[in-house]
Structures are given as structure tokens and as C-alpha cells.
N, C-alpha and C positions, 0 to 999 in steps of 0.2 A: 767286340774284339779288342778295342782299342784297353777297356778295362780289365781284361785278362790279362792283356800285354804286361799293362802297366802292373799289375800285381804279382805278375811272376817276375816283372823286374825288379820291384822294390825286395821283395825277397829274394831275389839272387844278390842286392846290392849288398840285404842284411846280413844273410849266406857268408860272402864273402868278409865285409868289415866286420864281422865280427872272427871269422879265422883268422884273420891279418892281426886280431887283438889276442889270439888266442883263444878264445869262448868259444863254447857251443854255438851252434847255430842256431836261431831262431826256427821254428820247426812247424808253428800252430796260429802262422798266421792263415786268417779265413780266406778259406778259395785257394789255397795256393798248390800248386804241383805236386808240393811233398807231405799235403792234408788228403791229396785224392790220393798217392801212394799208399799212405796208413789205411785210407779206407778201402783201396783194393785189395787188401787182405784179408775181407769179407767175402770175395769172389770166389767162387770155383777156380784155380790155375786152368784148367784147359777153356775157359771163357775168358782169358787174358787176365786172371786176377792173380795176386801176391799169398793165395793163401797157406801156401808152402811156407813161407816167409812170418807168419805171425807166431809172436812172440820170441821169433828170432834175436839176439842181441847188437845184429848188424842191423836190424830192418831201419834205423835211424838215419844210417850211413849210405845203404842204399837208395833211402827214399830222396836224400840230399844228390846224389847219385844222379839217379834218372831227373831229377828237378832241374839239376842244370842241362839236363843234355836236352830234355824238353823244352826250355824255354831257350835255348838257344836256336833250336830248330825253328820253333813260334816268332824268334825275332827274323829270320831270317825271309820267314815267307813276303810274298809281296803279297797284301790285301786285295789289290788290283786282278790277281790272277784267279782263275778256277779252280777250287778245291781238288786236291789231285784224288786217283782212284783209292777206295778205300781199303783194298789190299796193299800196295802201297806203302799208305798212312801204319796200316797192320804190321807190316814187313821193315820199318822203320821201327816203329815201336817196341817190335819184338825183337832187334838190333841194339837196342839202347840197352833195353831189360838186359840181357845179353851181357854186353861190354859192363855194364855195372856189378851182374853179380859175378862174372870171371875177377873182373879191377879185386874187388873184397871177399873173394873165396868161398862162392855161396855154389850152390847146385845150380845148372843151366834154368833157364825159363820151362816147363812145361811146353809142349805145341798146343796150338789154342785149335779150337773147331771152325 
């Protein structure tokens, strides 16, 4: 847990300093939020994947998108507590998907099964 943390932080840190400088964002470090984003677009959309989305020319901006809102959720959990139910977790995640592709003018999420 501790090293997921830490790698969706160090890529939200890069995320950021590198906006602040004006660059692109760094996009294809290993493990990180917005590498499982890219590859949720190998998914079927109604089993929670992005494949609506591939080859899209936002799908960069989206993936940067849900990376921050994911990993601000992930920093916020207490490790100490019990994994909440996994509709929930569903119903959070298909919120974020959501708020990112209204933010950048994309089509709603699919409903997942």
C-alpha cells in the first residue's frame, strides 16, 4: 500500500511541477494511475473500462484527470480502517470518471454491470 502511495505521489508531484513549468506531464511512469487509465481502454466500457475513449485525443488529459482524483482519494484513506464496500469503491469511481469526462467535454461513462 505504502508503495502505491508513494508512486501515485511522486507522479502527482511530477504531474504538477511540471504544469507549474509549463511541460507536459509525465504520463508513463511504471505503476502509476494514469498508465492503468491508458490501459483501461482495453476494457469493455460497461465492465468499468475507458474503451469508448481509445484513441481519443483527450484520453491523455483525462487519464491526468481521474490520476489526480484517485490518488487524492488513496491519500486520504486511513490504512488502519476496513476496506469500505466494494459498490461504494464502484460508485466513487464511476463519480470521478464522471467529473473528468464532463471537466474535458467527453461522453458520460457507460453504466458498468
Amino acid at each position: 500500500m505504502k508503495r502505491v502511495l508513494l508512486s501515485a505521489l511522486l507522479t502527482l508531484c511530477a504531474a504538477t511541477s511540471a504544469h507549474a513549468a509549463g511541460q507536459a506531464a509525465p504520463v508513463t511512469t511504471a505503476g502509476s494511475y494514469v498508465d492503468m487509465c491508458k490501459q483501461a481502454t482495453n476494457l469493455p466500457a460497461q465492465h468499468g473500462g475507458e474503451s469508448d475513449l481509445k484513441g481519443n485525443p483527450k484520453l491523455d488529459e483525462y487519464c491526468g484527470c481521474f490520476s489526480e482524483k484517485f490518488t487524492a482519494r488513496a491519500l486520504k484513506t486511513n490504512p488502519n480502517s476496513p476496506p469500505p464496500p466494494r459498490e461504494q469503491t464502484r460508485k466513487e469511481e464511476f463519480a470521478m470518471r464522471a467529473s473528468c469526462r464532463n471537466q474535458l467535454g467527453l461522453p458520460p461513462p457507460p453504466a458498468t454491470k
